[in-house]
C-alpha positions, 0 to 999 in steps of 0.5 A, a space after each residue: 409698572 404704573 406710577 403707584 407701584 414705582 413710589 412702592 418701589 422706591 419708598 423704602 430706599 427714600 424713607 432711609 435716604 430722606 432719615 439719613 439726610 435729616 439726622 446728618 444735617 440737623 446734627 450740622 444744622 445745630 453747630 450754626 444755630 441762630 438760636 444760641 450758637 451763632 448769637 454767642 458767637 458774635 457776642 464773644 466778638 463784639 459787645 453790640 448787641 445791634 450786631 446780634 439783632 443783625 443775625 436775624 435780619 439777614 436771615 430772614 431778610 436774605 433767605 425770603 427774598 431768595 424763597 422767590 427765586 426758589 420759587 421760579 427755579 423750581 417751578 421749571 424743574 423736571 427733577 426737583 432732586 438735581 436743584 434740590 441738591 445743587 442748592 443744597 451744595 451752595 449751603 454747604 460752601 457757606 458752612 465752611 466759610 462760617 468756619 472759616 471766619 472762625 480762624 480769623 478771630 484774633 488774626 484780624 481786626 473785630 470789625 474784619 472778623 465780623 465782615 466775613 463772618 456775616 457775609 458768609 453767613 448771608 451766603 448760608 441764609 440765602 441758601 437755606 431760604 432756597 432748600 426750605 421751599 425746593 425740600 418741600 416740592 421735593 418730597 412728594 415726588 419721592 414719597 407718596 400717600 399721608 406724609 404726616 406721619 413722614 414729616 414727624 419722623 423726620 422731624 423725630 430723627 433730626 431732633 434726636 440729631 440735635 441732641 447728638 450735636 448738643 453733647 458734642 458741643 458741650 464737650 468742644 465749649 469745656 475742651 476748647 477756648 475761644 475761638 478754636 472751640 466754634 472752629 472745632 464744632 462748625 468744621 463738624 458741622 460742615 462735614 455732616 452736611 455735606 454727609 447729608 447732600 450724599 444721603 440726598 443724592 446717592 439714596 434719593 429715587 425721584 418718581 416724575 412720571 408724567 410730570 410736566 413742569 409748569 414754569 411762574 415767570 417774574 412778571 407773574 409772580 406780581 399778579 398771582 400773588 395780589 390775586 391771593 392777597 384778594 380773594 384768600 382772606 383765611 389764608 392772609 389771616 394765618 399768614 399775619 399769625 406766623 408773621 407774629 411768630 416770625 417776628 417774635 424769634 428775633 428775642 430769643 436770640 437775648 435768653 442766651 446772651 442774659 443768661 451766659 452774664 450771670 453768676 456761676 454759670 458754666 463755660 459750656 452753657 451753650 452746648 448744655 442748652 443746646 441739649 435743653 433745647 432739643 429735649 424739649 423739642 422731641 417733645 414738643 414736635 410730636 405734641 404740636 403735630 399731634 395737637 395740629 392733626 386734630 385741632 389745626 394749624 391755629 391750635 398748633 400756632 397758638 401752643 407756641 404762642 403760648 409756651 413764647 408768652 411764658 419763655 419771655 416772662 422768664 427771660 425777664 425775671 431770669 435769676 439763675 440757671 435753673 430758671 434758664 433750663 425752664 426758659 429754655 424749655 418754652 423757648 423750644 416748644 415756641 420755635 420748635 415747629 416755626 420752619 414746619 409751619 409753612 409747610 403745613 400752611 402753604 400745603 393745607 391753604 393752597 390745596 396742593 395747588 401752586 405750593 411753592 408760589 403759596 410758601 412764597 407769599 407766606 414768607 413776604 408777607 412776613 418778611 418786611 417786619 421780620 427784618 425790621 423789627 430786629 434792626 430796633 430791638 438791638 437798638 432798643 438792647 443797646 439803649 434799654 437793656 435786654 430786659 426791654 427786649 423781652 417785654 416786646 417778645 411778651 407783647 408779640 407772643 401775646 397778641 398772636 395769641 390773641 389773634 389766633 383765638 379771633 381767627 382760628 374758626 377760618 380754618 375749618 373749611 380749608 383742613 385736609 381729611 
């Protein structure tokens, strides 16, 4: 049987493991999420805002640099199903102790509470910047042919799960008070994700036929990185455009915060938006996928630029909840497809070739502002107001637009028939 005939084999058994995976731990994934959970979390402990703009610093300042790591371990892989999984376990105990720092709120000091919650929550940004780059070398050695249409089911089911995990977070936010209700909902989503490391393990077939690992040792990573940087303008051009977009999620994390302070608003507003949120990202997955498969990955780049430059303007204005249900729904379409990017980029750029050490550089180059920029808009909240913050996501949004349209010609010689 050649290696053909086995991926035929296993392919049906992996597209239900992979499917299985995607909806246990997106349902898991959106009781963490950095978007609206987690910001209203930390905002019900402390009232600094510097504390919510920390929750992106650490997670993109933890999970970039351990994406190298990510990058060397997999590289000496045999079975990128085992690292996959052991890491994707590491992730699973960092839930629990998300969990965990919940039941401390109100038995410990604020500052205490808030200690343990974001060094936990450094473990989960660590690990996720692991599985992100090890889940991505993962796939091609369980599935084989276009994976487009793949990565758009999965993205279909995990945003269908996120719809399943909003509903059942409305229901705990109205049943509950705080802080049993974050409790409740992050124990759900510690169980789910460990249901979705089983899917993993017990359904997975991995197909490595011939497969001889090519290790890139830390005293490679240097040069091969600066040759890329060198040589490969088109691809540091679309990466300085994702640092855009990288850098303008830290004010997403303010729509939340704005609108649960006004008037009339209900106690459950996060699980409503949560609904809000993937409704329109089912949407908007399929039509930046189907926007990148004809025009490219600028044109899908700049749909989200597009929908954050608008999120903003209504994040400033914002009157009402009804307003918040618009913003929440260009606010989904900006961040619905931020991860999926650096798939597509490292993927279509590198041409299959050195994936993960091409995700890496991706990821730095974006990595020093990404962390930076959040430090000083919570400084810039606590001394200006979240307002302040809105119009540096409008100027972000704004000028990756701008810059897509400057550059987006780049692409054509390096797009994937």
């Amino acid at each position: 049987m050649d290696t053909r005939e086995k991926f035929e084999q296993v392919r049906k058994r992996n597209m239900i493991a992979f499917f299985l995976d995607s909806f246990f731990f997106n349902f898991a994934n959106m009781t963490f999420s950095s978007g609206t959970v987690l910001p209203s979390f930390v905002s019900k402990i402390t009232d600094n805002n510097l504390y919510i703009s920390l929750l992106t610093t650490i997670y993109y300042g933890v999970s970039y640099l351990a994406a190298l790591f990510s990058c060397l371990l997999g590289s000496r892989a045999r079975s990128p199903k085992k690292v996959y999984f052991f890491v994707a376990l590491l992730q699973r105990v960092a839930f629990l102790l998300i969990f965990l720092s919940a039941l401390t709120v109100g038995k410990w000091s604020a500052g205490a509470s808030l200690l343990f919650f974001f060094c936990s929550f450094a473990m989960f940004a660590g690990t996720y910047g692991m599985t992100g780059t090890l889940f991505s070398q993962l796939v091609p050695f369980s599935l084989s042919g276009n994976l487009g249409k793949f990565y758009g089911n999965y993205l279909a089911i995990a945003n269908l799960a996120g719809v399943a995990s909003s509903l059942f977070l409305a229901f705990c936010f109205e049943r509950f008070q705080f802080p049993i209700d974050y409790a409740v909902t992050f124990l759900s989503g510690t169980i789910m994700a460990f249901f979705s490391s089983a899917a993993v393990w017990f359904g997975i077939r991995e197909v490595t036929d011939g497969y001889e690992p090519k290790p890139i040792r830390l005293n490679e990573f240097v040069p091969k990185s600066i040759r890329i940087l060198k040589e490969e303008k088109p691809f540091i051009h679309i990466s300085v455009a994702y640092m855009l977009l990288s850098i303008a999620e830290f004010s997403r994390s303010y729509y939340i915060v704005k609108l649960a302070k006004l008037p009339g608003v209900p106690e459950n507003i996060v699980g409503i938006m949560n609904f809000v949120v993937l409704f329109a990202a089912v949407i908007g997955t399929r039509l930046i996928g189907v926007i990148v498969y004809r025009f490219g990955i600028y044109a899908g780049l700049m749909t989200c630029f597009g929908a954050g430059t608008v999120a903003s303007v209504l994040a400033y204005i914002l009157p009402d909840l009804y307003v918040g249900i618009i913003l929440f729904l260009f606010s989904a379409v900006a961040g619905c497809s931020y991860f999926n990017f650096q798939n597509m980029i490292s993927g279509t750029f590198s041409r299959g070739k050195e994936l993960t050490l091409y995700n890496v550089v991706l990821k730095y180059i974006a990595a020093p502002l990404t962390i930076l920029v959040p430090i000083l808009g919570g400084i810039v909240a606590n001394r200006l107001g979240e307002n302040t913050v809105f119009l540096v996501g409008l100027a972000l949004y704004a000028g990756g637009l701008v810059f897509c349209l400057a550059h987006r010609k780049e692409e054509s010689d390096f797009r994937q028939e």
